[in-house]
C-alpha positions in Angstrom: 14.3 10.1 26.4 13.7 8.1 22.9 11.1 6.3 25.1 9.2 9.0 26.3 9.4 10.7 23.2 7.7 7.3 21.5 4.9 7.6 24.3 4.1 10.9 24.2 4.4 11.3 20.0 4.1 8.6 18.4 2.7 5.9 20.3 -0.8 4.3 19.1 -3.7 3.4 21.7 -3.0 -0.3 21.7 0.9 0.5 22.0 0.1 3.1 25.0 -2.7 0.4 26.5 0.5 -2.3 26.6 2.8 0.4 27.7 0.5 0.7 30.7 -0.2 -3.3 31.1 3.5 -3.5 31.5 3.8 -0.4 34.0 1.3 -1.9 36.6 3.1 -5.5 36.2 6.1 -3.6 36.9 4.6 -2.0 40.0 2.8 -4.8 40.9 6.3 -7.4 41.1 8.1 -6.8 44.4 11.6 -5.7 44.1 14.7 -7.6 42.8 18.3 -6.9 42.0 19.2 -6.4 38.9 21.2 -9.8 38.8 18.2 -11.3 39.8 16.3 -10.3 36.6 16.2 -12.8 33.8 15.3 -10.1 30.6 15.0 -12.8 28.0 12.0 -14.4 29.6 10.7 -11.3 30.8 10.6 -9.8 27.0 9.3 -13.3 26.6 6.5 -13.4 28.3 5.7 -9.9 28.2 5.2 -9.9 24.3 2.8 -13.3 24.6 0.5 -11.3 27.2 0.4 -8.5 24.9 0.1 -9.8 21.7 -2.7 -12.1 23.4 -4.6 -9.5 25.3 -4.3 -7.1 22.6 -4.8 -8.0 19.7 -2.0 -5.7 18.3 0.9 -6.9 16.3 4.1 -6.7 18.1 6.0 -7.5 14.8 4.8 -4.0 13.4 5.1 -2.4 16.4 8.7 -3.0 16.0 9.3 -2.6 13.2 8.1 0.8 13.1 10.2 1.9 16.3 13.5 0.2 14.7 12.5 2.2 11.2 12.0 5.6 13.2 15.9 5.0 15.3 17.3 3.9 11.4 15.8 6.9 10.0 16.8 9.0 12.6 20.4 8.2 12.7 20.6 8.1 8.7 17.7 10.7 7.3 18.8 10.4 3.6 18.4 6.3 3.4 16.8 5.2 0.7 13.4 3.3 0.7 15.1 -0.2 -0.2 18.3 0.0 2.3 15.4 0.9 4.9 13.5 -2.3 3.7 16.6 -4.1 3.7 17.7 -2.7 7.0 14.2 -3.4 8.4 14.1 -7.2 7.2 17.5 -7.6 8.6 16.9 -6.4 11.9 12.8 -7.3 12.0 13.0 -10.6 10.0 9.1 -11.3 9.0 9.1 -15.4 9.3 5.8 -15.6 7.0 7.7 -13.5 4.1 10.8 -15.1 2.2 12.8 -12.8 0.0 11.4 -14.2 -3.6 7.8 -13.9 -2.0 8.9 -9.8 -1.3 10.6 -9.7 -4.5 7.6 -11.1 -6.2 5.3 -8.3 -4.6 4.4 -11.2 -2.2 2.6 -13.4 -5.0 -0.2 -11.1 -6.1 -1.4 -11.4 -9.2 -0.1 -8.7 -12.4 -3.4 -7.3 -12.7 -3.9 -7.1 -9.2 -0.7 -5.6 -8.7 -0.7 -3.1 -11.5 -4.4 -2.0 -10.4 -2.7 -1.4 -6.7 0.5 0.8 -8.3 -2.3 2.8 -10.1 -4.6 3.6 -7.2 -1.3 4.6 -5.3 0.0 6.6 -8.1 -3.4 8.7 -8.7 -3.8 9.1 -4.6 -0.4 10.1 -4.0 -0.6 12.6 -6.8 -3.5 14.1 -6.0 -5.5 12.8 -9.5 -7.7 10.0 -7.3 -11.2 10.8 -7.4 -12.9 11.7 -3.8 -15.6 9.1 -3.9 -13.0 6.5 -5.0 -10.4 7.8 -1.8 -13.4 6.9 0.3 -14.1 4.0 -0.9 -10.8 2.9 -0.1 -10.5 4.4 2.8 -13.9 2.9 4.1 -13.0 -0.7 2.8 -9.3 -0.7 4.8 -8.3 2.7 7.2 -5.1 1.8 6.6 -4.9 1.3 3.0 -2.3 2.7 1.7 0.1 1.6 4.5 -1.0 -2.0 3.2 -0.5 -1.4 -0.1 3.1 -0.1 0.5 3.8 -3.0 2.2 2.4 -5.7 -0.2 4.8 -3.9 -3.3 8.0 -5.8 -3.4 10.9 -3.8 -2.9 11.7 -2.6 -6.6 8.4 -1.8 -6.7 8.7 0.5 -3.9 11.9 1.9 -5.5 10.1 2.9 -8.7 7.5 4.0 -7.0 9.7 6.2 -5.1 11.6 7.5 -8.2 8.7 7.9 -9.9 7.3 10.3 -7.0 10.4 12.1 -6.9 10.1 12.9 -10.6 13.6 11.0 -11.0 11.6 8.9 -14.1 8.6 9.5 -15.9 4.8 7.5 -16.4 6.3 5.6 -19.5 9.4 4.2 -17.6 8.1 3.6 -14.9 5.2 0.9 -16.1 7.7 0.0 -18.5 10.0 -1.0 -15.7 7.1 -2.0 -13.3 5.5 -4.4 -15.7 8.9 -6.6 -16.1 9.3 -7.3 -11.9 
């Protein structure tokens, strides 16, 4: 049922167009026994065809779905056990822990420009023609910007929201990670 939930809800185009790749392979294979099934390679090679034919990422395809079953099971988790949970379960091999805890090497100034911009659009104080611009430059860019915070950034970020601390402590506290 979680499957078909995924496919009919939540499922992107590229997800549903390797959903249906692995469907017609499926059809397409004569029948075994279960015995005779080895998982591991299938997995295997089904996630190099995909992630080949594509074009998607497989990694944040994953993580997402593991994310959704966490915060389905535990809907009061904060954002850094999910983060935690997540890099547990989903290890990212081209992110160490002090890279993530550094807000994966960006500069300050860089850094402090992106908590703005994420601040003023998730308050509602960021200019429309600036919104665009953004939104024109990278679809997808505040999902990237999440992800490129470390996770004490996120943290603050997420108290801050939440109205747990205010502006001063929170680039006060933002300015020392």
């Amino acid at each position: 049922m979680q499957v078909l939930d995924f496919i009919l809800n939540h499922a992107q185009p590229d997800e549903i167009r390797g959903i249906e790749m692995a469907l017609d392979r499926r059809r397409s294979e004569k029948p075994a026994g279960v015995a005779d099934l080895d998982f591991q390679k299938m997995a295997t090679q089904m996630a190099g065809k995909l992630g080949h034919s594509l074009d998607f990422d497989i990694k944040n395809m994953s993580k997402r779905l593991v994310a959704e079953m966490i915060i389905e099971q535990y809907p009061n988790i904060s954002e850094t056990e999910l983060a935690q949970l997540l890099d547990q379960f989903v290890p990212d091999e081209h992110n160490t822990a002090s890279r993530q805890s550094q807000g994966l090497d960006l500069p300050k100034d860089v850094r402090i420009s992106m908590l703005d911009q994420f601040i003023r659009y998730s308050t509602g104080r960021m200019p429309d023609h600036e919104q665009r611009s953004l939104q024109e430059a990278s679809p997808d860019w505040i999902q990237k910007y999440w992800n490129a915070f470390s996770i004490e950034h996120r943290q603050l970020l997420s108290e801050l929201l939440k109205g747990e601390i205010d502006s001063n402590e929170f680039w006060h506290r933002a300015e020392g990670i």
